[in-house]
ROZADO-68174 format. One record per residue (C-alpha): residue number from 1; x, y, z. Coordinates in pm, 1 decimal, padded with zeros to 6 digits. Layout:
ROZADO-68174
(r NUM, (X, Y, Z))
...
end
This chain:
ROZADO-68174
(r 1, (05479.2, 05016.2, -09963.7))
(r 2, (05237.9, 05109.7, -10220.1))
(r 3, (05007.2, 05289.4, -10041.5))
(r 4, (05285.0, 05520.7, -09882.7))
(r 5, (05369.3, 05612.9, -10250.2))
(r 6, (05007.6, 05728.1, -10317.2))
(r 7, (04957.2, 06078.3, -10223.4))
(r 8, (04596.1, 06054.8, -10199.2))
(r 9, (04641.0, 05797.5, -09919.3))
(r 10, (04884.0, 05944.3, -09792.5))
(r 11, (04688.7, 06274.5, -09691.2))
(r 12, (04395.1, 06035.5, -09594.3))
(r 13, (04647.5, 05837.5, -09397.4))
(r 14, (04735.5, 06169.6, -09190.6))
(r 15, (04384.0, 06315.9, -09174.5))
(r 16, (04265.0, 06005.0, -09001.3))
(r 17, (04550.8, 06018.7, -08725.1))
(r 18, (04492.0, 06379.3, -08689.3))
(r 19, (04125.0, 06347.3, -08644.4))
(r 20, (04185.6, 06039.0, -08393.9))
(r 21, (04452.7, 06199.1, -08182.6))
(r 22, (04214.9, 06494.8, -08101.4))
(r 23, (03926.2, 06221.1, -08049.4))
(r 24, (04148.0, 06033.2, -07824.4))
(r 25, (04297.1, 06357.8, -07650.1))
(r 26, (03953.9, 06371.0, -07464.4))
(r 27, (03981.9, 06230.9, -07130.8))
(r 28, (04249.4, 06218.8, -06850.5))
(r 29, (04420.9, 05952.6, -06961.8))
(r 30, (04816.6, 05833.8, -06805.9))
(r 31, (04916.1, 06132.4, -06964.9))
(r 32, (04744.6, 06311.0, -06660.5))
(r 33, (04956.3, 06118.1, -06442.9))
(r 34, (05292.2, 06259.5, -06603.5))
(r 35, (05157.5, 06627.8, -06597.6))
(r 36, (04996.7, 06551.4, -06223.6))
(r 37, (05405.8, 06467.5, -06118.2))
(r 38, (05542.5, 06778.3, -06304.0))
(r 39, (05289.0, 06966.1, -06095.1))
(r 40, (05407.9, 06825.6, -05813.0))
(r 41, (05779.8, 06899.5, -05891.6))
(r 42, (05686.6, 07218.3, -05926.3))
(r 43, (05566.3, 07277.1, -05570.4))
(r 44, (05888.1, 07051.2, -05421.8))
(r 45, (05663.8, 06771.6, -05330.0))
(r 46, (05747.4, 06381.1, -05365.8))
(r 47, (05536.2, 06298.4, -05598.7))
(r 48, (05637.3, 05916.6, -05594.7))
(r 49, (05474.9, 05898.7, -05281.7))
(r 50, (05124.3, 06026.0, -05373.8))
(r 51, (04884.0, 05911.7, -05594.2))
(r 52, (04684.6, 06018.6, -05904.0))
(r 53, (04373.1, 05955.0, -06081.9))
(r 54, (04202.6, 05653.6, -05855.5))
(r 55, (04466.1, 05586.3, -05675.6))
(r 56, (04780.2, 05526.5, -05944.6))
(r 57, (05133.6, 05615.0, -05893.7))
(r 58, (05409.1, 05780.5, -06128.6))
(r 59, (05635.0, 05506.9, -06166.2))
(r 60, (05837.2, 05704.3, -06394.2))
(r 61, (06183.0, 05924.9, -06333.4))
(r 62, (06263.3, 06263.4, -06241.9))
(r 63, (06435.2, 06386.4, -06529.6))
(r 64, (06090.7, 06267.7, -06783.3))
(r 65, (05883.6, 06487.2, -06514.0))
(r 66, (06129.6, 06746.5, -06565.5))
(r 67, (06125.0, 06754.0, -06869.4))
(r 68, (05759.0, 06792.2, -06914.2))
(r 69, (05810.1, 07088.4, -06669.2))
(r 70, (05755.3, 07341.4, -07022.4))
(r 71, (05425.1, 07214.3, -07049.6))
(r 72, (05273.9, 07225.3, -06750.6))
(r 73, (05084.3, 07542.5, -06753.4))
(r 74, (04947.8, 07479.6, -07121.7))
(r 75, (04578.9, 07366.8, -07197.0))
(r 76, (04619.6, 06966.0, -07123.6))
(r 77, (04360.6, 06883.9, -07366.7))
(r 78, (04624.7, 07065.7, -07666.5))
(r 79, (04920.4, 06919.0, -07474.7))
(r 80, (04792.9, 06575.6, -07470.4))
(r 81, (04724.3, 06615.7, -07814.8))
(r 82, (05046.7, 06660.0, -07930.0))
(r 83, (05184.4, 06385.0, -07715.2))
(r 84, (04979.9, 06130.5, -07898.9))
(r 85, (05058.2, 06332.8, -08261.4))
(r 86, (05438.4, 06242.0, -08109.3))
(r 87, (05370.4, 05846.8, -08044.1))
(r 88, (05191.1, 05855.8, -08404.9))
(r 89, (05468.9, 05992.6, -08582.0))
(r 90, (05694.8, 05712.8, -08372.0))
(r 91, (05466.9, 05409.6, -08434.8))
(r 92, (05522.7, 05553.4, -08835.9))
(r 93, (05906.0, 05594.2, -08800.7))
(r 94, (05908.9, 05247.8, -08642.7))
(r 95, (05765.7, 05132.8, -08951.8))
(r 96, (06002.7, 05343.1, -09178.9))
(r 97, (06293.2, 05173.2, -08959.2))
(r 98, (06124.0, 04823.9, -09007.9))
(r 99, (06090.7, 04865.7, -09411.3))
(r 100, (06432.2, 04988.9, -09467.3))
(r 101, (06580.7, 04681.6, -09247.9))
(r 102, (06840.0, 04528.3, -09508.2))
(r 103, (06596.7, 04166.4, -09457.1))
(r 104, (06282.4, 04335.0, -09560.6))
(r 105, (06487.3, 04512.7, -09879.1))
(r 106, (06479.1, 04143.9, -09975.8))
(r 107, (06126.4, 04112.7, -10058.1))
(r 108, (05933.8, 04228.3, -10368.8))
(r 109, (05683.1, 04470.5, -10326.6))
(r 110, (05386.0, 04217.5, -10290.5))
(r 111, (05583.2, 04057.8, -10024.8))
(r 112, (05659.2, 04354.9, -09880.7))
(r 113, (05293.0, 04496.2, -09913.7))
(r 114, (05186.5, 04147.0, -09737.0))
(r 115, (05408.2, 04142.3, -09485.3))
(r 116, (05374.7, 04539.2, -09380.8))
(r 117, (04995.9, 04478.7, -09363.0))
(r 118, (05035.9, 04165.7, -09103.0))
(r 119, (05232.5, 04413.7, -08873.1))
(r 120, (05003.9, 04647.3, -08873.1))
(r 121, (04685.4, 04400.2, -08783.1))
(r 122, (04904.8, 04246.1, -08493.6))
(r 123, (05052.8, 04533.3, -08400.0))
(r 124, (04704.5, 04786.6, -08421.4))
(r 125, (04523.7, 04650.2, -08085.8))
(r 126, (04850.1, 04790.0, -07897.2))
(r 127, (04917.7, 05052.1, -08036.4))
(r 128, (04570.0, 05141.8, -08012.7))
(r 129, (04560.1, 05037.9, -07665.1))
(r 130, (04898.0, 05284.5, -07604.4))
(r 131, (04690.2, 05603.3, -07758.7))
(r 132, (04413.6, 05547.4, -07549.6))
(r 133, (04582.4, 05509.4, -07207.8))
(r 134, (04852.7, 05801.3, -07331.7))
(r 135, (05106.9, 05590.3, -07253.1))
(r 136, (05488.7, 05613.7, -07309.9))
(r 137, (05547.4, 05254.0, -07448.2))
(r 138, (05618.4, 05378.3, -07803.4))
(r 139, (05900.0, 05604.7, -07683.6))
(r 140, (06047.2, 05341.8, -07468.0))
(r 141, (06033.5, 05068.6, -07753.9))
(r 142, (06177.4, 05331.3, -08034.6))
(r 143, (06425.3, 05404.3, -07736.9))
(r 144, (06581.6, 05049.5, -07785.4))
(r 145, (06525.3, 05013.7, -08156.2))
(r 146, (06687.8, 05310.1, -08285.0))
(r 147, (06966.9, 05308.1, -07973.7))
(r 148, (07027.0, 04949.7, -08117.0))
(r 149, (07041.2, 05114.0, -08503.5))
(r 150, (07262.6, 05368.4, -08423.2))
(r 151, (07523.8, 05170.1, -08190.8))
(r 152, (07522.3, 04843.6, -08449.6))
(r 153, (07614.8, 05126.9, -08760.9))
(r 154, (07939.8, 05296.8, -08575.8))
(r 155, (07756.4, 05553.2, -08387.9))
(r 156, (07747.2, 05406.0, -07990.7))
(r 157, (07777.0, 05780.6, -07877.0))
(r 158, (07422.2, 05889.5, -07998.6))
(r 159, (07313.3, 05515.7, -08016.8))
(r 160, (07368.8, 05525.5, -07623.9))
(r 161, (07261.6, 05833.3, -07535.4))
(r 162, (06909.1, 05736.1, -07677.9))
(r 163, (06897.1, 05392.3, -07527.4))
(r 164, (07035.8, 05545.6, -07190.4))
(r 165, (06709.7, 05760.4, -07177.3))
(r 166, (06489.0, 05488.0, -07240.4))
(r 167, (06645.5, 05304.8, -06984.9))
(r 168, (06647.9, 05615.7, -06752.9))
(r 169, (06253.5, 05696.8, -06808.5))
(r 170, (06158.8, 05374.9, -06718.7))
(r 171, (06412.6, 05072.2, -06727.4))
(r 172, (06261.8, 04834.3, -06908.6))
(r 173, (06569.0, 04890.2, -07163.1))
(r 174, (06831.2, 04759.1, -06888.0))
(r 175, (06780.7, 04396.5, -07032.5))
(r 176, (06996.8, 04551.1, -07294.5))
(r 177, (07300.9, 04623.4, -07067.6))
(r 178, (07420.7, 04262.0, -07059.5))
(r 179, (07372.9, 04234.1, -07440.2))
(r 180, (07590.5, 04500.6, -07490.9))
(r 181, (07883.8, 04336.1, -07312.4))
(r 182, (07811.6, 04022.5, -07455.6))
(r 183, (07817.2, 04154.6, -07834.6))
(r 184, (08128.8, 04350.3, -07776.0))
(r 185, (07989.4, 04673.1, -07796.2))
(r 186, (08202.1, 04816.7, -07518.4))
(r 187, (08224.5, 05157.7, -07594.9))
(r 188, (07862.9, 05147.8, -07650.6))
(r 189, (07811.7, 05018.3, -07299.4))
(r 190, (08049.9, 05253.9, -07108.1))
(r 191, (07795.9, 05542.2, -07302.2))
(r 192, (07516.4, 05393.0, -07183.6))
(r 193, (07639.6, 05399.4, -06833.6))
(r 194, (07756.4, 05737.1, -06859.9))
(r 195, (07435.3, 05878.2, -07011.8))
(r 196, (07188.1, 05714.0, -06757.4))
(r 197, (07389.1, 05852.2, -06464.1))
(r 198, (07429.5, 06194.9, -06651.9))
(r 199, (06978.0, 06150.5, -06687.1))
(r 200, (06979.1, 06050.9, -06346.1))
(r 201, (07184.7, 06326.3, -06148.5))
(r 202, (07059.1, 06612.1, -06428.1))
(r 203, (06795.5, 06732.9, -06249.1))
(r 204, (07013.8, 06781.9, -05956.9))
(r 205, (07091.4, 07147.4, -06118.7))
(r 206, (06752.7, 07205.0, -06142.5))
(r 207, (06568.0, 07110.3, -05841.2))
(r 208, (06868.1, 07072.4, -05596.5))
(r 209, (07023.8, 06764.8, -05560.2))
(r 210, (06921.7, 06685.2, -05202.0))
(r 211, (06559.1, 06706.5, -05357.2))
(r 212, (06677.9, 06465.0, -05634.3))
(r 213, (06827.6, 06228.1, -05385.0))
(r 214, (06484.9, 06179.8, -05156.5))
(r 215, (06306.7, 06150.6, -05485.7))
(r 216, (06531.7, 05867.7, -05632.7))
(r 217, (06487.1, 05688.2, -05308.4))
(r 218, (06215.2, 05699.4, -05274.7))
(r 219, (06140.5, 05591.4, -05689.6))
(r 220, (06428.1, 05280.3, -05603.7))
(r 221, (06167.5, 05190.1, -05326.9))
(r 222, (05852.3, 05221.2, -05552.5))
(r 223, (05973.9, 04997.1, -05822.7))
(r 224, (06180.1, 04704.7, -05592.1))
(r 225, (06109.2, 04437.1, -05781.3))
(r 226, (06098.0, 04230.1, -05410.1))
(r 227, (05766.0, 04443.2, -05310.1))
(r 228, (05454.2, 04241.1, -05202.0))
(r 229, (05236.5, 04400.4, -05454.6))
(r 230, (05505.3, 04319.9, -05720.2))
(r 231, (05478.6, 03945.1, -05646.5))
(r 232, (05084.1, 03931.5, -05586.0))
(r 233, (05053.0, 04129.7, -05941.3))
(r 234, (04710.3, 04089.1, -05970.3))
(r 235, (04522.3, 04406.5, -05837.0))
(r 236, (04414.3, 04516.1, -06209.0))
(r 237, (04238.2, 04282.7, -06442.7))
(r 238, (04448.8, 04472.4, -06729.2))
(r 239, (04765.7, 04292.7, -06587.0))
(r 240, (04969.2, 04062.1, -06799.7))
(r 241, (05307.6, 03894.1, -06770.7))
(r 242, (05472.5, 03671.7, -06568.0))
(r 243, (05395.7, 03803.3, -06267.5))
(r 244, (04997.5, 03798.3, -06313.9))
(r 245, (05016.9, 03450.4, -06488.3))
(r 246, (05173.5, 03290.7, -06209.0))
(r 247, (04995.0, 03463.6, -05888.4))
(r 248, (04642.9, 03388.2, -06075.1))
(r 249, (04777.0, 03001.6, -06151.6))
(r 250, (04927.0, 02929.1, -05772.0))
(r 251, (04701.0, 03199.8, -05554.5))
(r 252, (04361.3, 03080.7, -05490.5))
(r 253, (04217.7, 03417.4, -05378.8))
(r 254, (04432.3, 03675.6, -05547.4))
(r 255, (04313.6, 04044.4, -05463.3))
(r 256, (04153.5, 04069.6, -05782.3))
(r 257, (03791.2, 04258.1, -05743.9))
(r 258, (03697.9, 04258.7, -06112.2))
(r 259, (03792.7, 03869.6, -06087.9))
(r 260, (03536.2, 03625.9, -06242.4))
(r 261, (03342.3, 03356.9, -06062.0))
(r 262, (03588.7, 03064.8, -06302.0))
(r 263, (03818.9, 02902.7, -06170.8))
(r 264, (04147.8, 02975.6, -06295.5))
(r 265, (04457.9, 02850.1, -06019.0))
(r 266, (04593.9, 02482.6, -06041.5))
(r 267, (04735.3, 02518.2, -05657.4))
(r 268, (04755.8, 02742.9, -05371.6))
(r 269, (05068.8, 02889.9, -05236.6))
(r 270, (05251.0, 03152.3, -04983.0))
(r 271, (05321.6, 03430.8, -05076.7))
(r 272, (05664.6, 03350.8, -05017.8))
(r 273, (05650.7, 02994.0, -05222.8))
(r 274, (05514.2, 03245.9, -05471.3))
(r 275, (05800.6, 03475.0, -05514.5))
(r 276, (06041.9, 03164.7, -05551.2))
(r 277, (05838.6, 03030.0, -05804.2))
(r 278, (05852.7, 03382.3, -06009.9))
(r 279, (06206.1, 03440.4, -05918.9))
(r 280, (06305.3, 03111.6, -06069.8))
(r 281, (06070.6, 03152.1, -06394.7))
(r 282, (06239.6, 03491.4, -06493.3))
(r 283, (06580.4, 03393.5, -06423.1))
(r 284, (06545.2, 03108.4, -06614.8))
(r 285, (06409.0, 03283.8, -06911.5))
(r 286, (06682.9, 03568.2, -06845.0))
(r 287, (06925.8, 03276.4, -06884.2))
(r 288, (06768.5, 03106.9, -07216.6))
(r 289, (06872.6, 03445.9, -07365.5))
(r 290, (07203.5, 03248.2, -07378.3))
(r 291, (06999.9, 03013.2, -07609.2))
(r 292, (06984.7, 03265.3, -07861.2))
(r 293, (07315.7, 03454.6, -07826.2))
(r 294, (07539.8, 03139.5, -07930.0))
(r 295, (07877.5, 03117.8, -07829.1))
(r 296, (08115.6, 03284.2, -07840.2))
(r 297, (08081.4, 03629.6, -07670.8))
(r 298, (08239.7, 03929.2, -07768.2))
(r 299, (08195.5, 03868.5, -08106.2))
(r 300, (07921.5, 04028.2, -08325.6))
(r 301, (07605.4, 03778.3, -08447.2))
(r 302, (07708.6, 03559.9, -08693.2))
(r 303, (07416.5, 03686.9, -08939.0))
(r 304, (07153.0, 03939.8, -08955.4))
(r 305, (06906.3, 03717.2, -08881.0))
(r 306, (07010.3, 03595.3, -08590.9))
(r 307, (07104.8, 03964.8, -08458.7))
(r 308, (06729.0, 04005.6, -08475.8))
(r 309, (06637.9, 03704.9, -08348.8))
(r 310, (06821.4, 03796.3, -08020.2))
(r 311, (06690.7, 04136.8, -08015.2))
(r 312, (06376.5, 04028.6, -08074.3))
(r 313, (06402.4, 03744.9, -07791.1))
(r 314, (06506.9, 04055.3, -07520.1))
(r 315, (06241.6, 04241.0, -07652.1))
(r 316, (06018.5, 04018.9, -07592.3))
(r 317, (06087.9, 03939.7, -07206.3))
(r 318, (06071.2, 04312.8, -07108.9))
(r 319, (05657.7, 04259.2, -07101.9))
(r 320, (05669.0, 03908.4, -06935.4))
(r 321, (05946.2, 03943.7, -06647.2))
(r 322, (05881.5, 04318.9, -06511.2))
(r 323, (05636.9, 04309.3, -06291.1))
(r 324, (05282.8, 04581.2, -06316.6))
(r 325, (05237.7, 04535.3, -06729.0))
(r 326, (04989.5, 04649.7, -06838.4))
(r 327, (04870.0, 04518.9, -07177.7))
(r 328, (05010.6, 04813.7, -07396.6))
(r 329, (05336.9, 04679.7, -07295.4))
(r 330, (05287.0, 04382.4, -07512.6))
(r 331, (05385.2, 04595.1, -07792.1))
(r 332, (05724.9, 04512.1, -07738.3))
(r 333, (05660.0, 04125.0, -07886.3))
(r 334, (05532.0, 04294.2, -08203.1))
(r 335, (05915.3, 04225.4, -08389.7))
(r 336, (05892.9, 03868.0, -08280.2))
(r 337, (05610.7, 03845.0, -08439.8))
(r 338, (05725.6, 04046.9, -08731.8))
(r 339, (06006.0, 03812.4, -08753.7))
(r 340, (05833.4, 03485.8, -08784.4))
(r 341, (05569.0, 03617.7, -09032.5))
(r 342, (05911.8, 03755.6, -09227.0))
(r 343, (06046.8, 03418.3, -09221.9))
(r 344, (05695.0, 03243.5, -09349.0))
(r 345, (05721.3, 03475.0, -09646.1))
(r 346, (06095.6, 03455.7, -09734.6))
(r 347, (06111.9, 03080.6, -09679.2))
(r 348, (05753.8, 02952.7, -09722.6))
(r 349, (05897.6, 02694.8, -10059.3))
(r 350, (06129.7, 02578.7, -09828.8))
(r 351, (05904.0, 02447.7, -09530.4))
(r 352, (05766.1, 02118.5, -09547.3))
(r 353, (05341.7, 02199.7, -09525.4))
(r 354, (05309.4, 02000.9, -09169.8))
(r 355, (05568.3, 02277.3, -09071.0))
(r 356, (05393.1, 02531.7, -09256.7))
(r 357, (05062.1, 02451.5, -09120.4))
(r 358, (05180.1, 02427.6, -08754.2))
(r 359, (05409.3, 02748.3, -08774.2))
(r 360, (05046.4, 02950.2, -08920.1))
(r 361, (04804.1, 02791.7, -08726.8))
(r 362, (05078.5, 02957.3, -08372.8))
(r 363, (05105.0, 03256.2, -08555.7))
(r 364, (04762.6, 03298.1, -08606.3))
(r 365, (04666.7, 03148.6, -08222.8))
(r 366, (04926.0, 03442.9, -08146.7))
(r 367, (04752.5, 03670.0, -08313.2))
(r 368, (04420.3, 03610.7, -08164.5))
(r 369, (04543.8, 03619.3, -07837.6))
(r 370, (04693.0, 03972.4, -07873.2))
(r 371, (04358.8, 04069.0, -08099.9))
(r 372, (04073.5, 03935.0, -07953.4))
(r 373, (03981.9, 04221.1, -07781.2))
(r 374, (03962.9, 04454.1, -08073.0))
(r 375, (03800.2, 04177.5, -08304.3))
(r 376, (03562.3, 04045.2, -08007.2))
(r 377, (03535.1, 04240.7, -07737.4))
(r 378, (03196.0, 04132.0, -07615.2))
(r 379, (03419.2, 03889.8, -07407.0))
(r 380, (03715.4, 04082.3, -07281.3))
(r 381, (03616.2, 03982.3, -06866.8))
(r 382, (03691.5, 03652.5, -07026.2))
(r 383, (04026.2, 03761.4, -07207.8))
(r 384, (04163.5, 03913.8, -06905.1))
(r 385, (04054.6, 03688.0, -06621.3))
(r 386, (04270.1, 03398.2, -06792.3))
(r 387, (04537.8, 03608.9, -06914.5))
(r 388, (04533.5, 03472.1, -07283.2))
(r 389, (04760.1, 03768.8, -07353.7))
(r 390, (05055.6, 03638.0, -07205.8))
(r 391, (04988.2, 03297.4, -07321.3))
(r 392, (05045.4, 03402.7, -07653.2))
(r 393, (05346.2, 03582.6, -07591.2))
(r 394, (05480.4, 03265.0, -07438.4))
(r 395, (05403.7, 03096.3, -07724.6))
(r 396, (05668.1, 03318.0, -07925.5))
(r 397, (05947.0, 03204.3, -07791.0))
(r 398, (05888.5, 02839.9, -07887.5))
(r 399, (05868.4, 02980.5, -08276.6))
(r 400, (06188.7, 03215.9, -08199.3))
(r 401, (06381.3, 02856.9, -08097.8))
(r 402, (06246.8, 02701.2, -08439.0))
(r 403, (06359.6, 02993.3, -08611.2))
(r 404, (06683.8, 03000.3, -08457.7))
(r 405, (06766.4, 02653.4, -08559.1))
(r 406, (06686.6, 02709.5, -08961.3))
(r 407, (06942.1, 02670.2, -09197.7))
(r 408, (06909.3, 03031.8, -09316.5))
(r 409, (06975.5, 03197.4, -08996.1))
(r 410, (07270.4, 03057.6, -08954.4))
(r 411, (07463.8, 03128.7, -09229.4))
(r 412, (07582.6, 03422.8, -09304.7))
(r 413, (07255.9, 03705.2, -09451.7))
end
C-alpha cells in the first residue's frame, strides 16, 4: 500500500496509535478483569467463581492468568498500555498477513489501495470496539490466522502450537479441530491436541496441580454451553449472536433491563423449547460447513480460493454459535467480508450489473450493520435492542454460498 511506503505517514500512522493507546489506557477496562484473576491466583483463590468490575466473570484459562502473573505488581495504567500497543501491532500484522496473501499479490496497486481501505472502514468499528473494552479478540483471531499460515506452509509444529493457545485461552478456535481432520492435516491435529493439553496441565508446576484441577472444573462449569444464562443470552444489550437473536425473537420478556419499550419477539417459548430451537440452529450451521468443504475429505482445497472461503465460513460462526458475544467478537467476520469485496474487485467485468448491484447493495447493508454505531451513534439503544449486528453477519453467509459457486473458485488459483 502506498501509504505504508510513505515515511511521513508512516510516523503519523504510529504517533496516532501511540497517542490513542495511552488515551484509551484510561479506565478499567476487561483488561482489569485479567489482572483482577492473576491477583487472585496469586492469593490461591478460585477466581472463576468470583466476580469483577459490576459483577463480570473471567471466562478465560489458567495458564493466560498465569501468564500475566509478571505483570501484576506493575502500574496497570502502563501495563494496560502496552497490552493495547500489543493488539495494535496485531491488528497491523493481520494486515501485513492479509496483503502478502498470494490472492491479494494479484491486484495492482489501485486495487490493492481500494481494497486495503474497505477493510479497514469495516473492520475499524471492531477493532475500535476491542481497544476500548481491552479485550483479547485480536490475539484469539491472529491465533487462528497465523496457526492456519504456518500449518498450510509445512510447519504444523509451530502452526499448532499457536492455534493450540488460542484455543486454550479461550476456545473459540476449537471449530478448527474438525477442519483439521477433514483437510488432512493430521500431524497438525495430533499438535494441536498435544499443545492444548500441554497449556492446560502447565500451570500444574506452578500452582500445584490439585489447585489446577478445582480451577478447570470449575472454568468447564462456567462456560457449559447447556447453562440457563447461556440459552437466555440476553442479560447485556451489547450481546450478539445466535444466542441473543433467538432468545429476543422467541422470549417475550427476556431479562433484558436496558431493553426498549419495541416490540421485538415473533412468539413466546420455554426455556426449554428455547434451547432446542438454538441447539438445532447451530448444529445446522456447524453442518453447512460441509457446504463449503466439498467432497472429498482428506484432501487439501481444490484452490486457494476456496481454502479461504472455508476458513472464512468457520471464522465466521465462532461469533454467531458461542454463546455471551459480545460485539468485539464480530471481528472475526471481517475476512468474509474481505473476501467478497476481493472478489467484487478481481471479478467485477465478469458479473452481470443485476449481480453487481445486488452483491454491493449486501455488502454495503453489511457494512452498515457492523458500522452504524461509529457512523450514527445517536441511535445505538436502537442498534442493539434489534440486534442488527448479527443480522448482518447472517447475511454473509448467503454471499459466501454465491461465492462458492463462481467459476473462479473452483478451478484451480
Amino acid at each position: 500500500m502506498v501509504l505504508f511506503k510513505n515515511k511521513i505517514w508512516l510516523f503519523a500512522i504510529f504517533f496516532i496509535a501511540i497517542v490513542f493507546c495511552f488515551i484509551e489506557a484510561n479506565g478499567k477496562g476487561d483488561f482489569y478483569i485479567f489482572l483482577s484473576a492473576t491477583g487472585d491466583l496469586n492469593t490461591g483463590e478460585n477466581f472463576y467463581e468470583n466476580k469483577y468490575v459490576d459483577g463480570y466473570h473471567y471466562f478465560y484459562s489458567v495458564l493466560f492468568a498465569l501468564l500475566l502473573k509478571p505483570f501484576y505488581s506493575l502500574p496497570f495504567f502502563w501495563v494496560k498500555f502496552c497490552w493495547l500497543l500489543l493488539n495494535t501491532a496485531i491488528y497491523i500484522q493481520l494486515f501485513n498477513i492479509l496483503t502478502k496473501s498470494k490472492l491479494v499479490l494479484t491486484l495492482n496497486e489501485k486495487q490493492k489501495n481500494i481494497f486495503l481501505l474497505l477493510v479497514f472502514a469495516f473492520s475499524l468499528r471492531l477493532f475500535l470496539d476491542n481497544m476500548h473494552s481491552s479485550q483479547i479478540t485480536l490475539l484469539i483471531l491472529w491465533c487462528c490466522i497465523y496457526g492456519l499460515f504456518l500449518i498450510d506452509n509445512n510447519r504444523p509444529v509451530s502452526g499448532a502450537a499457536i492455534l493450540a493457545l488460542g484455543i486454550n485461552i479461550k476456545l473459540l478456535p476449537i471449530v478448527f479441530l474438525p477442519y483439521l481432520i477433514y483437510r488432512g492435516y493430521f500431524k497438525a491435529f495430533t499438535f494441536t491436541i498435544v499443545f492444548y493439553f500441554v497449556y492446560l496441565f502447565a500451570p500444574s508446576v506452578f500452582i500445584g496441580h490439585d489447585y489446577n484441577m478445582v480451577l478447570l472444573k470449575t472454568w468447564l462449569t462456567l462456560i457449559n454451553p447447556s447453562n440457563q444464562n447461556h440459552v437466555l443470552d440476553a442479560e447485556e444489550r451489547s450481546f450478539h449472536g445466535l444466542s441473543t437473536l433467538l432468545s429476543t425473537l422467541f422470549v417475550k420478556d427476556v431479562n433484558d433491563v436496558y431493553a426498549l419499550s419495541l416490540k421485538r419477539n415473533i412468539t413466546d417459548v420455554s426455556i426449554a423449547t428455547l434451547s432446542k430451537i438454538l441447539l438445532f440452529t447451530r448444529l445446522a450451521l456447524v453442518a453447512f460447513t460441509l457446504y463449503f468443504l466439498k467432497w472429498k475429505p482428506f484432501i487439501k482445497a481444490r484452490s486457494l480460493w476456496h481454502q479461504y472461503i472455508e476458513i472464512s465460513y468457520l471464522l465466521l460462526l465462532i461469533p454467531l454459535i458461542f454463546p455471551h458475544q459480545q460485539h468485539y467478537a464480530f471481528l472475526f467476520a471481517v475476512p468474509a467480508f474481505a473476501l467478497n469485496i476481493l472478489y467484487l474487485i478481481l471479478y467485477k467485468k465478469d458479473i452481470s450489473r443485476i449481480s453487481k448491484l445486488t452483491f454491493s447493495g449486501l455488502l454495503l447493508l453489511i457494512y452498515l450493520s457492523v458500522n452504524l454505531k461509529l457512523l450514527l451513534g445517536t441511535f445505538n439503544p436502537y442498534y442493539d435492542h434489534y440486534k442488527i449486528l448479527t443480522y448482518g453477519t447472517l447475511l454473509l453467509i448467503p454471499l459466501l454460498i454465491w461465492l462458492m459457486s463462481r467459476k473462479q473458485v473452483l478451478k484451480d488459483s
